[in-house]
N, C-alpha and C positions, 0 to 999 in steps of 0.2 A: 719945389722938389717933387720927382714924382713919388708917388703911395707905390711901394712893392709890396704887397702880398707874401707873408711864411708859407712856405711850402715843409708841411710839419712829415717832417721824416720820420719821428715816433709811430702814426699812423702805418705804416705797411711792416717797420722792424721796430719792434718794442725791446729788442737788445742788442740795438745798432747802439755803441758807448763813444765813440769817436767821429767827428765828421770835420769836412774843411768847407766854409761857408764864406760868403762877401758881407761886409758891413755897409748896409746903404741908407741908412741913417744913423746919428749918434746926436745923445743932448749935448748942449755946450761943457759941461763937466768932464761928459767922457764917462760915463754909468751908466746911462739908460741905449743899451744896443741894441741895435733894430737890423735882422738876420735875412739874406734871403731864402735861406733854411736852416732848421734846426733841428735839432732833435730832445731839446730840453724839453721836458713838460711842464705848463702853465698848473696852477690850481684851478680848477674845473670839477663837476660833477661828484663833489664829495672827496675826491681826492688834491693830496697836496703835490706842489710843483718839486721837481727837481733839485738839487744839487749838484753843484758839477764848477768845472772850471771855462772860461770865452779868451781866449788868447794871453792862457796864462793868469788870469786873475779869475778869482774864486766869484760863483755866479750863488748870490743870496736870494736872489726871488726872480721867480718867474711869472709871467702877469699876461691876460689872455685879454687883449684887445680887439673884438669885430676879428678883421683877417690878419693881425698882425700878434706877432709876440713879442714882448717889453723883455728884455736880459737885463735884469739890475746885478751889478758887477759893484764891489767891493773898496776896485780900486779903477782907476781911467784904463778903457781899453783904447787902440790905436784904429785910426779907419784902415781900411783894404781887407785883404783876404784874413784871417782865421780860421783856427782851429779851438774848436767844441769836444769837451771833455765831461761825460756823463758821471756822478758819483754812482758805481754800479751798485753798491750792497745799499743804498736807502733805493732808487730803483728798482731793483728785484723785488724789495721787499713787498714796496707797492704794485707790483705786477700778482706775486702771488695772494695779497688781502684783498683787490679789487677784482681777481677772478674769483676766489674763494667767495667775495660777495653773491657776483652771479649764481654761483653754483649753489648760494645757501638760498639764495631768493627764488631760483627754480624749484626746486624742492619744495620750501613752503607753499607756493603756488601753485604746484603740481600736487600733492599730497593732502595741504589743509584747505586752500584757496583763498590762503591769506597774501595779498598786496603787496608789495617792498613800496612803501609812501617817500623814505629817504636815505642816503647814505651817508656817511663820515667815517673817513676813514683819519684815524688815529696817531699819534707818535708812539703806543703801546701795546692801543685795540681801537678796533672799526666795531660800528654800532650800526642796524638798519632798525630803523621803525619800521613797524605790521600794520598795517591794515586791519588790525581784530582786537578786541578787548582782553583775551585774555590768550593763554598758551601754555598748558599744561607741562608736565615733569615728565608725562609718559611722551607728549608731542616732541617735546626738548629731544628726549632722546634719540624717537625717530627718525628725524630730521637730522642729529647728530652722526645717526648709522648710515641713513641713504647717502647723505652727501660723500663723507667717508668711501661708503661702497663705491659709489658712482665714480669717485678718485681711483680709488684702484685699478678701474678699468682703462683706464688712461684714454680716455675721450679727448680727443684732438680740440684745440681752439681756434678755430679759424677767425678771418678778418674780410671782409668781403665789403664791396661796394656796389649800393642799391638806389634806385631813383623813389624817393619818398610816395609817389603816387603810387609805384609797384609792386612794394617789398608788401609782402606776409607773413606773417605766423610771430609777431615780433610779441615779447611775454608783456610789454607797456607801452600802447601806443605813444607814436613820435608825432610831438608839432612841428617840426620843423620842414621845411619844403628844401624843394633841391637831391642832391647827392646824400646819402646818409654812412654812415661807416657802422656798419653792421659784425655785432663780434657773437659768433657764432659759437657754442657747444656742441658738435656735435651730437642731436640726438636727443636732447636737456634742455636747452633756452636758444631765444635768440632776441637778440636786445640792442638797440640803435645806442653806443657809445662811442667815445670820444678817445677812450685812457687806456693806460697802457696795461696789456695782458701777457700770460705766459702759455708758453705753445701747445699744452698736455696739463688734463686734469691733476696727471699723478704729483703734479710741483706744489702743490696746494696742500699735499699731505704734510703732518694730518693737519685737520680745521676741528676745532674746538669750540664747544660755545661754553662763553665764560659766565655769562651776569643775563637776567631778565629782569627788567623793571615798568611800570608803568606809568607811562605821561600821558596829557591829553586827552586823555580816553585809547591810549592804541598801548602798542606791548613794544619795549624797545629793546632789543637782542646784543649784545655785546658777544664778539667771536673773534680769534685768534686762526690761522691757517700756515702751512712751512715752518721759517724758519721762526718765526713769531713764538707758535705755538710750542715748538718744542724749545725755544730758550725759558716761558713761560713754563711749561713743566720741570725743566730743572728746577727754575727761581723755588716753584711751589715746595719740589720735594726740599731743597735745600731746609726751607723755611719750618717744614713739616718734621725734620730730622731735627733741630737744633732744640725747638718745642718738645718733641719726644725725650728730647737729653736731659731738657732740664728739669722737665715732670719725672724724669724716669720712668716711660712708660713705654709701650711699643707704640709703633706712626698709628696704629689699628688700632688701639684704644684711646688717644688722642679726644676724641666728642665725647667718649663716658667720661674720661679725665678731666675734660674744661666744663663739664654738666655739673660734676661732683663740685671741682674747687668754684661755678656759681653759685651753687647752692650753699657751700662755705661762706663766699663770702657777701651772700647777702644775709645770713643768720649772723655774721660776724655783727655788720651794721646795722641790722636791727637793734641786739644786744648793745650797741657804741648810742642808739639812739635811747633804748630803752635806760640807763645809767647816765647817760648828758642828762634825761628829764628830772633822774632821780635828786643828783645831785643841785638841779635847777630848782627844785621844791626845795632841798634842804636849804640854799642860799637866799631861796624868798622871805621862808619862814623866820631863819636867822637875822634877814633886814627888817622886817616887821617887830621880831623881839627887839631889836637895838634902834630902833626909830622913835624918836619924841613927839609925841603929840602934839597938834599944833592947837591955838589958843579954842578955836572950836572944837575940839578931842577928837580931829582927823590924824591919822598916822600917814602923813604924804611921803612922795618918792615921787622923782623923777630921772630916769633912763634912759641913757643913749647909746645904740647899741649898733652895730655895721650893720646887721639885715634882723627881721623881725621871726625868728622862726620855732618852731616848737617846743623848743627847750626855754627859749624865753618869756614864751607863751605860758608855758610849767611855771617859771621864776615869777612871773605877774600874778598867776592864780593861786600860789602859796602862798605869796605877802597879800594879796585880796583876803583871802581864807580869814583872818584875824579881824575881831571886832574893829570898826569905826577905821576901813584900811580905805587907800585910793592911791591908787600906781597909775603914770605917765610915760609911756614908753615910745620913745623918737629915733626911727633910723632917715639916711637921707631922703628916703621916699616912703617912709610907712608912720603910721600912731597906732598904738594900742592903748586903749584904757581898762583900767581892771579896778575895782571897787568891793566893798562888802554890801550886803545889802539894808546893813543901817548906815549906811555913808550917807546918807541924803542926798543922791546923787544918779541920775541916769545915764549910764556911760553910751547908753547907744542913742541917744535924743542929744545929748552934746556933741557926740562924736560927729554923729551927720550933718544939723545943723551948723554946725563950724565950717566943716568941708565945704558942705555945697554954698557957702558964701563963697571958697575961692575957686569954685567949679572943681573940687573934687567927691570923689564918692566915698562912701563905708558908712558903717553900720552897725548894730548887733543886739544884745539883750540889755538890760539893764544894770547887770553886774559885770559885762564884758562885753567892747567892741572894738573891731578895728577897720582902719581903711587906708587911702594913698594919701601923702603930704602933697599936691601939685606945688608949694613952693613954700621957702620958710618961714614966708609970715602966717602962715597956717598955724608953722607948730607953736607960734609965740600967742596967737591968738587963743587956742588950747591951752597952753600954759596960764594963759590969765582968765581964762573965765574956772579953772579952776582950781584959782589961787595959790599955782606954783612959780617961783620965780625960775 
């Protein structure tokens, strides 16, 4: 069969939403359709493919093969002529975050001389990584303003086609040889892409930048543009309104309000920690008073407990507290030993010693130590050297 070649109609009209094309391949199934033009777009260069319908059944992925596009369909589509039906509103959408990209990446390279290294565009939000370690809050904004500004003026997006060896001025050199599809700013950028844009900066109003974090050593940018951005501002304010209701505050005192109730509630759980310990001494002390001596006038205990943590840390050191005491305390992955110091007995020379027989660590003074169980014949091993059943 011969190989025909897509002739991707996306490239010259990025809001052509309707086309009638020939089928001149198809898998045995009847889903993998092969177009002699389209106008779906593939996932490519950070951005994702289309949505849309191919002769009536719904098209779930689009797939960029060499010169050809893959339409995977839902359900069997029929050989001969069709018709191609574009989902407009996830297309727009991606027409306006993939230009709003360019236009944030000129910017930064124009103003800081920072790099666009990668793109990805989103189901929520598009991120580009920088070329720079860091990016300050006064830069954010900058860069927030110009691009903004530069929208207003409504700088035209052209599409133009240029022979690789000839084209200039492009903002990231291109490797590719051949024919390049060249998508133009006006005046801003010009950059060798693939994907589909919209015709005027003003469509990209506004562009927002959401989130800045850092990977790898570079600065990674999360930003919203159209209609993205402004459903994203409602979501906010909604979110911002229901929080004010329920503080009873106004949206504008909102950060002194969530400041005051941390500060609340970490004195709360201080206070919940400081009273867990208290009561964890009195429950030590009360086990130490009603404990029997065993034949050599040690007062033992042994404790098992879900995690080893400072309240039972308290509980061990109060029942310790009490002449001729010695406490065993076992969670699924910890020991603690706690002793007095006429126990005749070194909690932290048994502690370790035992462990590192079953390759685990810990450690500590001689009236208190703890460490990891690697497994439970540890704690039974502990248990017998001193002589707890």
């Amino acid at each position: 069969m011969l190989r025909v070649a897509t002739e991707r109609l996306y490239y010259n009209d990025s809001y052509l939403t309707e086309f009638d094309a020939q089928v001149v391949e198809i898998s045995p199934d009847g889903r993998r359709v092969y177009l002699d033009r389209s106008a779906f777009y593939p996932s490519s260069g950070g951005q994702p493919h289309d949505f849309g319908w191919l002769g009536g059944q719904e098209v779930i992925d689009v797939i960029d093969v060499d010169d050809r596009i893959t339409h995977l369909t839902a359900s069997p589509v029929g050989t001969g002529p069709v018709t191609g039906k574009i989902h407009w509103p996830r297309r727009y959408d991606h027409m306006q975050q993939h230009t709003g990209q360019h236009l944030l990446s000129a910017v930064l390279a124009t103003v800081f001389g920072f790099p666009t290294l990668s793109f990805h565009m989103g189901e929520e939000v598009s991120t580009i990584e920088l070329g720079t370690k860091d990016l300050t809050d006064a830069q954010i904004d900058q860069t927030e303003t110009r691009a903004n500004e530069a929208a207003r003026q409504a700088a035209p997006v052209l599409i133009k086609f240029e022979e690789a060896g000839g084209v200039e001025g492009l903002r990231k050199p291109s490797q590719r040889s051949g024919t390049l599809r060249i998508v133009e700013i006006e005046g801003l950028d010009k950059s060798a892409c693939g994907g589909t844009h919209v015709r005027s900066l003003t469509e990209t109003l506004p562009l927002q930048i959401r989130k800045l974090e850092r990977v790898r050593g570079h600065v990674r940018l999360e930003f919203v543009c159209g209609q993205r951005a402004i459903a994203r501002a409602k979501q906010d304010y909604r979110v911002a309104q229901e929080l004010a209701r329920q503080g009873a505050v106004p949206i504008d005192k909102l950060p002194e309000y969530f400041a005051a109730l941390k500060q609340r509630l970490g004195d709360a759980e201080k206070e919940k920690q400081r009273l867990a310990e208290t009561l964890a001494q009195r429950e030590g002390a009360e086990l130490y008073a009603a404990a029997t001596p065993s034949a050599d006038g040690l007062r033992r205990a042994r404790w098992s407990v879900e995690r080893i943590d400072e309240a039972v840390r308290a509980k061990a050191l109060a029942y310790a507290s009490g002449a001729r005491s010695l406490v065993l305390v076992l969670s699924a992955d910890g020991a603690l030993i706690a002793c007095s110091a006429d126990a005749g007995v070194h909690a932290g020379a048994i502690l370790k010693q035992t462990l590192a027989e079953f390759g685990g660590k810990g450690g500590g003074s001689a009236t208190l130590a703890q460490g990891n169980l690697p497994e439970p014949a540890c704690a039974r091993a502990l248990a017998g050297k001193l002589a707890m059943s």
